[in-house]
N, C-alpha and C positions, 0 to 999 in steps of 0.2 A: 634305615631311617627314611621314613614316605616324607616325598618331595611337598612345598606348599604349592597349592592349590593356585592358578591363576585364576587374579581377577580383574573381570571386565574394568579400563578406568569410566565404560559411561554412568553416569548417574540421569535418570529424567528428574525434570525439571520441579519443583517441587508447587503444587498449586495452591493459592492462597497464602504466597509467601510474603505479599505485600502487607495482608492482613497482622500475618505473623510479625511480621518486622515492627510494624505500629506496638503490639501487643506488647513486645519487648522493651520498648523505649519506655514504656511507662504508660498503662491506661486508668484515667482513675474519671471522673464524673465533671472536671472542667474540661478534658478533652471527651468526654460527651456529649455535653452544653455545646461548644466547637460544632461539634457533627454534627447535632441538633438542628441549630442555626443557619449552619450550611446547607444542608439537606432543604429544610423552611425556603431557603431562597432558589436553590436549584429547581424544586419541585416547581416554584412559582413560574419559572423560565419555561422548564421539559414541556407545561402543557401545553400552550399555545405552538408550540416548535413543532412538539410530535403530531399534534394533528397535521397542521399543516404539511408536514413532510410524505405523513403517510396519504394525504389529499395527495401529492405530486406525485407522490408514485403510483396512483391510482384505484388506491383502496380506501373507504371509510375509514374514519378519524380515529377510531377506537383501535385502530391494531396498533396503529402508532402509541397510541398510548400503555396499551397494553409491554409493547416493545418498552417502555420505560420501563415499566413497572418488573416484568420480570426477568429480560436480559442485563437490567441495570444491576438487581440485586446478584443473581449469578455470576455476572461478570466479577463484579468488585469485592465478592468474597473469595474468589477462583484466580483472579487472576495477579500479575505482579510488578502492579504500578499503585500506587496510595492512594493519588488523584485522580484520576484519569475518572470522567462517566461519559458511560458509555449508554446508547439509545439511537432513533433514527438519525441518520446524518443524513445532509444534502450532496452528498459524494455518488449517494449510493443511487439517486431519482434515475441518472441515465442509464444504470444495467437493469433497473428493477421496473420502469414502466414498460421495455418492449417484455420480459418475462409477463409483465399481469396484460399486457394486451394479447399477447399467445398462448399464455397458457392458465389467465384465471390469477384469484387468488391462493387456488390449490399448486398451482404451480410455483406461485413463487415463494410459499413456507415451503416446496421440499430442495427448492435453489437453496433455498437459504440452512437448512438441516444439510445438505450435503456442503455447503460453503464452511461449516461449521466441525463438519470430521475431519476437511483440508487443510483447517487452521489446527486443531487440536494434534493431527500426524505432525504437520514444520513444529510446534512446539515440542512436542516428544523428538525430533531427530535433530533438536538443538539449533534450529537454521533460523532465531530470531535476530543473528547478528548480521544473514546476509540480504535482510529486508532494507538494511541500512546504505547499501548499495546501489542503490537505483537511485539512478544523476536526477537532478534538481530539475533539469528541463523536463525530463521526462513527466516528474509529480507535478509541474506547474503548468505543463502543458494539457494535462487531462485537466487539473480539477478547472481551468479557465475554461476550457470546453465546456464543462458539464455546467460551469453558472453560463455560458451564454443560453443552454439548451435548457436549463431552469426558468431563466428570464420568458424564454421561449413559451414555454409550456403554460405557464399564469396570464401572460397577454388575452387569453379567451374570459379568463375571471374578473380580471383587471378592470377590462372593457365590458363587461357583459355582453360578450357577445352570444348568440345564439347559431345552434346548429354545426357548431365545429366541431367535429370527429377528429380526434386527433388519435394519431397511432405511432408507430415504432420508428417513423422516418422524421427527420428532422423536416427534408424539405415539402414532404407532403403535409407536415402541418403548419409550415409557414404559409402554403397554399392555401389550404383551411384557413386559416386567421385571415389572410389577404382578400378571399372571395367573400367571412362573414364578415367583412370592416364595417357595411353599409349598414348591420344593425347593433351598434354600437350604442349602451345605454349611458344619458350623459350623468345619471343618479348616481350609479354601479362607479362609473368613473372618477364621481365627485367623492366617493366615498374611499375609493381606493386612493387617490390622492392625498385626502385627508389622514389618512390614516401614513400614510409615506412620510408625510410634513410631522406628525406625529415621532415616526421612530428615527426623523433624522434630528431633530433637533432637543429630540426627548434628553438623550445622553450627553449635552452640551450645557444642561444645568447641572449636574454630577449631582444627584439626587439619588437616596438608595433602591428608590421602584424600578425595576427593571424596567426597560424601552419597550420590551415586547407588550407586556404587563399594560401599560399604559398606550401603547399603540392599540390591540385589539379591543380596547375599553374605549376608546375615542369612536372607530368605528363602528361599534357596535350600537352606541348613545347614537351616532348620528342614523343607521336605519331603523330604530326604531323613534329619531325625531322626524323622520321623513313619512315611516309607516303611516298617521293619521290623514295624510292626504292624498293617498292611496298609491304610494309609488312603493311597485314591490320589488325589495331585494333581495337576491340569493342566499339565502343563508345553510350554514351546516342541518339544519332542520328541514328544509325547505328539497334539499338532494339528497340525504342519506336519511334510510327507514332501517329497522332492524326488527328482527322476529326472535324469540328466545320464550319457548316454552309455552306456546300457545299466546302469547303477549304481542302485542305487538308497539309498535311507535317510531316516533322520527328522531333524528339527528344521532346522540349518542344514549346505546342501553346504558341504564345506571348499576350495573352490576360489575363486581370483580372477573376478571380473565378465570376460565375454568378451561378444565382439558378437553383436548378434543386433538382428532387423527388428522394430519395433513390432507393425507393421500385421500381420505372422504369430503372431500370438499370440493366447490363445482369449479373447475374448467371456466376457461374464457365462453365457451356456448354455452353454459348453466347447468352443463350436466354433471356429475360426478366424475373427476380426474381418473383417466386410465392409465394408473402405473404400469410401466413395462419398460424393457429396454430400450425403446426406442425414445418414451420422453427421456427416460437417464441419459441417455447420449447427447441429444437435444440442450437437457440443461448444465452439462459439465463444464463446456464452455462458460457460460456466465455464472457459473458457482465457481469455476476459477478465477476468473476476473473479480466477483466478490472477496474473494477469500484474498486473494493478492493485495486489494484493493483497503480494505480491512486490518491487513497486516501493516500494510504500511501508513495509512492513519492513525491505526490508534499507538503504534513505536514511536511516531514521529513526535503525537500528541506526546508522550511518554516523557521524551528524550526535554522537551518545552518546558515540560512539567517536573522535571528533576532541577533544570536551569532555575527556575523557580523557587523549590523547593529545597534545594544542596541536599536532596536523596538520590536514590538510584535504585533504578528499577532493574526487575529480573523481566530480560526480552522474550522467553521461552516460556515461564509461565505467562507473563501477560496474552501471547499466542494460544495457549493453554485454554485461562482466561473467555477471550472473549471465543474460541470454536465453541466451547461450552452455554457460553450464552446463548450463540445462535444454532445452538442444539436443542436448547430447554425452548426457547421462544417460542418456534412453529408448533408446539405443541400445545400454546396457550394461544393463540392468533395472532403471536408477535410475528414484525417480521426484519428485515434484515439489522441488525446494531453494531455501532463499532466506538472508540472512543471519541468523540468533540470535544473539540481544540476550545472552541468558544465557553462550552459549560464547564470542561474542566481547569479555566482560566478564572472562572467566574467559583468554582470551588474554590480554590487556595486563595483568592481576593477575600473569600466569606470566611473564611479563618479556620476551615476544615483540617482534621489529623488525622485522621485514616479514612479507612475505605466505609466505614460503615454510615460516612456522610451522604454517600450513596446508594446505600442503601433508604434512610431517610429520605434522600429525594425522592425512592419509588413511593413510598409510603405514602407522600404528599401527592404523587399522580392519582394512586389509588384510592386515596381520602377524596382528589376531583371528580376524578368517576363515578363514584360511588354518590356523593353528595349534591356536584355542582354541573351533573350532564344537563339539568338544564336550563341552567344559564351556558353553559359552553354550545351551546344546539343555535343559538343566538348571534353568533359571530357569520360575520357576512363572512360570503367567500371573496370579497373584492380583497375585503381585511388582510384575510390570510394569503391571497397573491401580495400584496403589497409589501408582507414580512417577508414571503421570499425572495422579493425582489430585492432587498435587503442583506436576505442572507449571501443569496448569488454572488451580488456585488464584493461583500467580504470576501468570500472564497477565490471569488477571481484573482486576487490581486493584482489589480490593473498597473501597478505602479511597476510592480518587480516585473512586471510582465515586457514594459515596455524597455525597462532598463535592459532586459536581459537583448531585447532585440535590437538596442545601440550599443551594447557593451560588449556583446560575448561573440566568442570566435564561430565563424559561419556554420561549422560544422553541428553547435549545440545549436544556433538557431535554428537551421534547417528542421533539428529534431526537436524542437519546440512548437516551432510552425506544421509541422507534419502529426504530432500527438496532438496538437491542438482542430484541427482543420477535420482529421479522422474521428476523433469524439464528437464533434457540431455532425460532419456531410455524413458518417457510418452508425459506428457504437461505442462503447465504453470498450468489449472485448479486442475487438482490432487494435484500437487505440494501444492499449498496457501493450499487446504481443509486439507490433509491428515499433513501438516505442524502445521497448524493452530489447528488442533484436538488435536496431540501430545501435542504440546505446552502446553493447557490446560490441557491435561491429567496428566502431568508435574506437572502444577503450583497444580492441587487440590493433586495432591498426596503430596509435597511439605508443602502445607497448611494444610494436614490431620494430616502428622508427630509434627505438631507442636502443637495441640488441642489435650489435654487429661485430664482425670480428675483420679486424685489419694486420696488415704484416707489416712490423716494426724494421724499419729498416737500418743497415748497418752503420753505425754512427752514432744512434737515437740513441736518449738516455735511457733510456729500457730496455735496450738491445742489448744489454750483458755482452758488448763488444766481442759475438760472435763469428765462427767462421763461415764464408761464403755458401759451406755446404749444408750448410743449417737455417731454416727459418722460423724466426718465434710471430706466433700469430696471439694477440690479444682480442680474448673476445669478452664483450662485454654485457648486461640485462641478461633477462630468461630466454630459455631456449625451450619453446612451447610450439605450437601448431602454426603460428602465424607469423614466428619468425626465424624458423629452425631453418628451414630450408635454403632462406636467403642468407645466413650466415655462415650457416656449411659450404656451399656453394662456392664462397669467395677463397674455402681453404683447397679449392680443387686449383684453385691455376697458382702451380708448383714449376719454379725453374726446372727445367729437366737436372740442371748439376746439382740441387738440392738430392741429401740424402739423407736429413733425419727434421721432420716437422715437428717444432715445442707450440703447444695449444697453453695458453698462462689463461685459467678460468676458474684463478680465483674472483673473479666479478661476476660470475655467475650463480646465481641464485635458485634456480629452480632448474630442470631436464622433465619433457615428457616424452610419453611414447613416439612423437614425430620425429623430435630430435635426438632420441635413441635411434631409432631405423636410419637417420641420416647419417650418425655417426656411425652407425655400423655400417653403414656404405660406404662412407670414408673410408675406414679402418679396411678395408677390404679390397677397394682399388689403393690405398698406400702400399698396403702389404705385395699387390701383386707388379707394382714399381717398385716394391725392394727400397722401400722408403720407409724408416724406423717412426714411432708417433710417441710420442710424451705426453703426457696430461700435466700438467701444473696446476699444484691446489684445488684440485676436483674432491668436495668432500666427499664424506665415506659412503652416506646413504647415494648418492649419483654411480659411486664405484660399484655399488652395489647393483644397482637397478642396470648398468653395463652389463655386469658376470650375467646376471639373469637372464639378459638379453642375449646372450653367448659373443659378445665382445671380451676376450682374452689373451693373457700374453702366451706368445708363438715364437720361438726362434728370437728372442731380444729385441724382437719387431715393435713391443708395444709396452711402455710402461708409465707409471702412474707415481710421481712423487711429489711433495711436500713444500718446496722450495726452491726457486728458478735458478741458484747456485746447483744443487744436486745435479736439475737438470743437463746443466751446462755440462760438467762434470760425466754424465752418462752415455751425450750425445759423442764428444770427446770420445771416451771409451768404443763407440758404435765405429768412429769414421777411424780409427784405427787399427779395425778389422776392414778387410777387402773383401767388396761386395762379394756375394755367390756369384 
């Protein structure tokens, strides 16, 4: 009789399960109308947003939009959140303007195509649960960095200022803004202003027009009420020109995203990007910070979005999900995407039931483009600083920001203040590692405080009223890298008249290889004092990973039972033989 077959328990993750899960519950043409409607208004939102986003990152307005149109639809059919749209975020400005200052807009579609196989690998090896582990200071500490370095970056628009070169250092272009202050336009100002007054007080009527919506339409009326008396404003038309097919013009082409090759595309000098190993090196760093970056906005977006929704999302495809989206992007001139908290909050308020609300919403970027480049060529750039300054400010969240640094133990400060301080003075990349290090460094010292092992003495109610030549050692937490040694340690200072050590570890939860080697060195200076060892309550897989390690019984020297009575009982039996 042929044995059965083993099999693997992984299964990968299944994509488009969010889709699926919709499809289940019931899809019939009022849950169309739903998406419909939803889509109608998100689409209304994405435009203005994705320009302006992809302005901050330093590319023309249309990749942004592009980025809606085809990362959105990709993602939300692929991936495994209902709600979630996904498109350019403001998370992403700080890793993605030093990429297009070094390396072009060729370099930062292939950042973003390789961010995209990083995230599609952690969904395939199931690791969308441990994106949910990175402490709170840490997430709060970047993204307030990255709106102060937002706010930062619009100041030149805001103000109209002229001749500011801004590049990949935070403090070399606050230098730049500081030396252009003197030509500071007071139109450019009055209109970014307006347009601020606009989207702060827009949402305080609770009116269904989006803020944005009516922000960018206030400034835009006012430079062209100002136009007739000859004061000129910056506008998306005015700085961005585009060529396609012998054509040419200003602001945004009116045509749909069509394909085209990353890696053909010019470099920060204008030339054609030379792929080779050494840019892949170059940009793995910030295609990892992307892809980290990525993962954990759009799970978090996720996790908001389920509270919301009394759904639940699949973490692995949603990972899945959005690698694919910023796999498909760069190949249309999209470029980085991830889920928004703010759009996809602004989904399920519009009364959306699946994914394909997001879909709709591309359809409405791509009905803009198509239709309305120009009128969108017409928005000042004060405007669209003024949104960002807006959006900044949300993401900061100044409030939790400050609570955290009257409330929380010094140690999360510390790491708050340090992820925050490193994203403003360095980059985004430092930032996650150096943040992400500590963090850890944290939890194991944390978790080392809490493992130790002490020797019950005679009398104590857990002393199973033992004889003198016996000691019972209680040890308690994991016995890992960072606290194995200090706990082993303490079971070295043995009375010399002791002659049988009981180790009670049933409170012990986990053994790795440090605290294997330590206890095999226990086990081996006991042994060679002629001092017997017990194990108490060691489960079986720990007993196991022992034998493997060649920890074994020798002469009655060493054994392993079930219940601190047996023990008792064994060691008894030991001290009634006479030592060798």
């Amino acid at each position: 009789m042929s044995r059965p077959r083993h099999r693997s328990r992984y299964r990968p993750p299944l994509p488009g399960s969010a889709l699926l899960a919709a499809w289940r519950q019931g899809y019939g043409l009022a849950e169309l109308k739903r998406d419909l409607l939803a889509g109608l208004t998100l689409g209304i939102v994405a435009v203005p947003l994705s320009m302006a986003l992809a302005i901050a990152t330093g590319v023309p307005p249309q990749h942004g939009l592009y980025t809606a149109i085809v990362a959105g639809v990709v993602i939300a059919l692929t991936g495994g959140s209902r709600f979630n749209i996904s498109g350019p975020t403001a998370a992403f400005v700080v890793i993605l303007f030093p990429i297009v200052a070094s390396h072009g807009l060729g370099g930062l579609l292939i950042a973003t195509l390789m961010a995209g196989l990083i995230l599609v690998a952690l969904g395939l090896a199931r690791l969308g649960n441990l994106i949910q582990f990175v402490p709170y200071p840490v997430v709060l500490g970047f993204t307030a960095g990255i709106a102060v370095v937002i706010a930062l970056l619009q100041l030149p628009d805001f103000l109209g200022l002229e001749g500011v070169a801004l590049g990949d250092s935070t403090l070399h272009n606050l230098a730049e803004i500081v030396r252009a202050a003197p030509t500071l336009a007071p139109a450019e100002l009055g209109i970014g202003l307006l347009t601020l007054a606009a989207l702060i007080l827009w949402p305080r009527l609770k009116l269904p027009v989006p803020a944005p919506l009516v922000g960018l339409t206030v400034g835009t009326l006012a430079a062209l009420a100002v136009a007739p008396l000859g004061v000129e404003i910056e506008t998306i038309a005015s700085r961005f020109s585009w060529v396609y097919q012998g054509q040419t013009g200003s602001g945004i082409p009116p045509f749909a995203p069509e394909p085209l090759l990353p890696w053909r595309l010019p470099g920060a000098d204008g030339t054609t990007l030379k792929v080779d190993f050494a840019l892949i090196r170059e940009l793995l760093g910030p295609a990892l910070a992307i892809a980290m970056l990525a993962a954990i906005e759009s799970l978090l977006c996720a996790v908001v979005a389920d509270g919301l929704t009394r759904t639940r999302h699949d973490p692995n495809a949603e990972l899945i999900g959005q690698g694919l989206g910023n796999i498909a992007a760069p190949f249309f001139g999209g470029i980085t995407a991830t889920a928004a908290l703010a759009r996809t909050a602004t989904n399920i308020r519009s009364g959306a039931f699946s994914p394909l609300a997001a879909v709709a919403h591309a359809l409405v970027v791509l009905l803009a483009v198509v239709a309305l480049s120009g009128l969108l060529a017409l928005v000042p750039m004060a405007a669209l600083a003024a949104l960002l300054f807006v959006i900044a400010w949300n993401m900061s969240e100044a409030r939790h920001f400050v609570h955290i640094l009257k409330s929380a133990p010094g140690s999360d400060v510390a790491i708050l203040v340090i992820c925050f301080l490193l994203t403003v003075v360095f980059d985004m990349v430092l930032a996650v590692a150096v943040g992400i290090g500590l963090a850890a460094a944290l939890f194991i010292r944390r978790m080392a405080d809490l493992t130790h092992a002490r020797r019950l003495e005679p009398g104590s109610d857990d002393s199973l009223d033992l004889p003198r030549q016996v000691a019972l050692y209680d040890v308690n937490g994991p016995l890992f890298f960072g606290a194995a040694e200090k706990a082993v340690s303490s079971l070295r200072v043995v009375d010399p008249e002791v002659r049988v050590v009981m180790l009670d570890m049933r409170d012990v939860p986990s053994l790795d290889a440090t605290a294997i080697v330590a206890l095999q060195s226990l086990v081996e200076e006991l042994r060679s004092r002629q001092v017997g060892l017990i194990f108490i309550g060691i489960p079986a897989r720990m007993v196991l990973k022992l034998k493997r390690a060649g920890v074994r019984r020798q002469a009655c020297q060493l054994a392993v039972v079930r219940k601190p009575a047996r023990a008792r009982q064994l060691a008894e039996r030991w001290l009634a033989v006479p030592a060798a």
